[in-house]
C-alpha positions as CSV (number, residue, x, y, z in Angstrom):
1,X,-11.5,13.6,-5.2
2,X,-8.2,12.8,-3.7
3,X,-7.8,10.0,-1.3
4,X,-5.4,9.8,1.1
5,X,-4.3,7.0,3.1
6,X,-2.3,7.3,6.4
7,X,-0.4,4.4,8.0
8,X,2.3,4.7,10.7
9,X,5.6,3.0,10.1
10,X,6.3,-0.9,10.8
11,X,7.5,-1.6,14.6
12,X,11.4,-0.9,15.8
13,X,12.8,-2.3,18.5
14,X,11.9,0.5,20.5
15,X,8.5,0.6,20.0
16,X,8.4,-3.0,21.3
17,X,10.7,-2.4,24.8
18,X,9.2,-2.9,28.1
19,X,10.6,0.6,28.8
20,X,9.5,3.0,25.8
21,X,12.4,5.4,24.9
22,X,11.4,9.0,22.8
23,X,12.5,8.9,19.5
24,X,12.0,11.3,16.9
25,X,13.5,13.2,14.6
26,X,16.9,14.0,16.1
27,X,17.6,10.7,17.3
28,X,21.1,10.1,18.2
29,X,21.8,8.2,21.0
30,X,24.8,6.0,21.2
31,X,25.4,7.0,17.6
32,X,22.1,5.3,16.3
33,X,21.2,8.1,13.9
34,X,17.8,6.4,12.4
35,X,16.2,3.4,13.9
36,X,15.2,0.2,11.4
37,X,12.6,-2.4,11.7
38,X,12.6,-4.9,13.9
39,X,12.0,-8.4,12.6
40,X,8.4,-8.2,14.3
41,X,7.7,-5.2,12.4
42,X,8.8,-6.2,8.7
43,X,6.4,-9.5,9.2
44,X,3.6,-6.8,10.7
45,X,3.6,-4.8,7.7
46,X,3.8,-8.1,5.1
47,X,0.9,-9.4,7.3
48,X,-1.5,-6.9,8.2
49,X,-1.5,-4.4,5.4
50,X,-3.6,-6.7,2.7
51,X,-6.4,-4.7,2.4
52,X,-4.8,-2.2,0.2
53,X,-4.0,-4.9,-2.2
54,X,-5.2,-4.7,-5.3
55,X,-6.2,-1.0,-4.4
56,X,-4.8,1.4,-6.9
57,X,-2.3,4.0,-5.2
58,X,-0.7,6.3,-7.8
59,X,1.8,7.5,-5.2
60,X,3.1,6.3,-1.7
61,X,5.0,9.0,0.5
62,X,7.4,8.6,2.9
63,X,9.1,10.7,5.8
64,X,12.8,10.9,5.4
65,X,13.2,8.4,8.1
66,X,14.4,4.6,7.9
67,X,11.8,2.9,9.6
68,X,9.1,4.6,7.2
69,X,11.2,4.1,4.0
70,X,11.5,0.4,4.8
71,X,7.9,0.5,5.4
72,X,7.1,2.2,2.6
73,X,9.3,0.1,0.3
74,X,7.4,-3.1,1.8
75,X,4.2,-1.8,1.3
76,X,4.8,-0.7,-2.6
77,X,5.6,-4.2,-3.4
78,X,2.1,-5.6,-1.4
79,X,0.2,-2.5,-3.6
80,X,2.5,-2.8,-6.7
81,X,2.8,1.1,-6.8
82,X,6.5,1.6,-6.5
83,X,6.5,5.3,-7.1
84,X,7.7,6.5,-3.7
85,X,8.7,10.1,-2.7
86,X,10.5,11.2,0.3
87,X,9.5,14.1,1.6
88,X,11.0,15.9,5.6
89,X,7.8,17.4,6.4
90,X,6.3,13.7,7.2
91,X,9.3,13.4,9.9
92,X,8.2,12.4,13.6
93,X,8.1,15.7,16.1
94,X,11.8,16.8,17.4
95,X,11.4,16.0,21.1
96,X,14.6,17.6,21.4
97,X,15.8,17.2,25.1
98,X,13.9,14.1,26.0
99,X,15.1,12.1,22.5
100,X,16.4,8.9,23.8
101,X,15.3,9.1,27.1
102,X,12.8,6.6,29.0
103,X,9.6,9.0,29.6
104,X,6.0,9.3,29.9
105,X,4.8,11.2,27.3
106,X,1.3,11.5,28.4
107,X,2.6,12.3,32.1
108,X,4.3,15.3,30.5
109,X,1.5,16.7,28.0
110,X,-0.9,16.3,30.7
111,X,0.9,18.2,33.4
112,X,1.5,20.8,30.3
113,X,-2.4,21.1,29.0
114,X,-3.0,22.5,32.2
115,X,-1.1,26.1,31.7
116,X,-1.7,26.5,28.3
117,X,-4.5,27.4,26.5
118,X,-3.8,25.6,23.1
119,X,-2.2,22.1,23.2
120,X,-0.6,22.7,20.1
121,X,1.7,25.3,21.7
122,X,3.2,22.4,23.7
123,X,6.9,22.7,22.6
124,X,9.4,19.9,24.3
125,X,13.0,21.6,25.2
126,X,15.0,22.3,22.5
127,X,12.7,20.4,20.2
128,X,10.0,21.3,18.3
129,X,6.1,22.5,19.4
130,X,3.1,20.3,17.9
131,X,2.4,24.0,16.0
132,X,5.9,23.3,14.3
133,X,4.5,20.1,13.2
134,X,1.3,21.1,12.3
135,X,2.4,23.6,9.8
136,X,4.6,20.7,8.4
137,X,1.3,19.1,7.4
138,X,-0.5,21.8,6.5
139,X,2.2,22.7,3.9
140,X,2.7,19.4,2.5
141,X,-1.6,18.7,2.3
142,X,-1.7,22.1,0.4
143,X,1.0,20.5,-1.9
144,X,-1.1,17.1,-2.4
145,X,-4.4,19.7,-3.4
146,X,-2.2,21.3,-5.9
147,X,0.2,18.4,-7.6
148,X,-1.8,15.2,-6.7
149,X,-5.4,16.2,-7.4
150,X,-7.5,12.9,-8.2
151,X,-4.8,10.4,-7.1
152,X,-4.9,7.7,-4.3
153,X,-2.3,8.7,-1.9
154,X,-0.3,6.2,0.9
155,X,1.3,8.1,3.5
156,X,4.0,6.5,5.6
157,X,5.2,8.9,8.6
158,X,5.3,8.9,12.6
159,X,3.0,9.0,15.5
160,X,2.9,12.9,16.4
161,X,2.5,13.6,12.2
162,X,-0.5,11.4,12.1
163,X,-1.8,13.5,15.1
164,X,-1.8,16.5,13.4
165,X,-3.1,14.9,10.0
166,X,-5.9,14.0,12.4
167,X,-6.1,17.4,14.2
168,X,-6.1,18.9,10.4
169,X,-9.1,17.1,9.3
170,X,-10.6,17.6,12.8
171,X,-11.0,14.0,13.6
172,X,-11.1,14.4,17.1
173,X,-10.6,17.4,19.7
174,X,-7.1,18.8,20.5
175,X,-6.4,16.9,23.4
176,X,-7.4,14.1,22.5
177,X,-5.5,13.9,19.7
178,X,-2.4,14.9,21.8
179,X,-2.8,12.3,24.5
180,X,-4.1,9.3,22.3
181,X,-1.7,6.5,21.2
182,X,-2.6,5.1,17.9
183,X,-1.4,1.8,16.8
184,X,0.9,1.1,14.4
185,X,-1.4,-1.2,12.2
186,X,-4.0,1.2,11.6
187,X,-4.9,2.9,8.1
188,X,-6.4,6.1,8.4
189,X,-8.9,7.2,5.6
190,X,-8.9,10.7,4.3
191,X,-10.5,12.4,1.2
192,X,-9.4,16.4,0.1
């Protein structure tokens, strides 16, 4: 049996402003290309991550992203498992036309749920669709069945790629997977 475990990335600085901007995975505003850590979050994932200590995790992945590399480096060090892979499919969503901006999410998926049939079909101008995302994970969990059968997997990725790992093990209906905000210090718990 394989486990997997999910954790979002370690705070930024824009996940802690009183005004929350988009940011995914076309981020480039003012010529910030990929967001770091903030202090807060380095000392959030040093602190609140100690239950997988002394847990054995062949393998930690990682989107391609800073904030989840640093994260993930942090975290190999707490679990001693410093066999980390990079891989572009755990990327956050491409909100495309609203990366940057100051904007209610949830104001903007609700209005959305009620034309469309499937919330997963949600697509943000010139960005990606939840679908897009979705298919991400569905490639990359068929990958883990195949090349990491039996292992203890840590996953370090983004908000809407948690989502869909949730969707994909049916944690929860469609839209409420869409519309719920999940804390950065949780640890999800799958097993393929």
């Amino acid at each position: 049996m394989t486990k997997i475990y999910l954790i979002r990335h370690g705070k930024t600085a824009f996940n802690e402003a009183v005004q929350k901007k988009l940011y995914g995975l076309s981020f480039n505003v003012n010529d910030i290309l990929d967001i770091s850590l903030s202090n807060d979050g380095i000392k959030e994932i040093e602190s609140k991550y100690n239950e997988l200590r002394g847990g054995k995790i062949d393998v930690v992945f990682s989107s391609t992203l800073k904030r989840s590399i640093q994260t993930a480096n942090i975290l190999s060090d707490i679990i001693d498992c410093h066999k980390i892979i990079t891989d572009k499919r755990l990327n956050e969503i491409n909100y495309g036309s609203f990366e940057g901006k100051i904007f209610d999410e949830n104001d903007y998926l609700n209005g959305k749920m009620r034309t469309m049939k499937n919330p997963l079909d949600i697509r943000f101008p010139n960005g990606e669709s939840f679908n897009d995302v979705y298919n991400r994970i569905n490639s990359f969990i068929s990958d883990i069945k195949i090349k990491h059968k039996e292992k203890n997997i840590l996953i370090i990725t983004h908000k809407t790629v948690i989502k869909m790992f949730l969707f994909y093990f049916k944690y929860d209906s469609e839209k409420n997977i869409i519309l719920d905000k999940y804390k950065n210090e949780l640890i999800f718990k799958f097993t393929l």
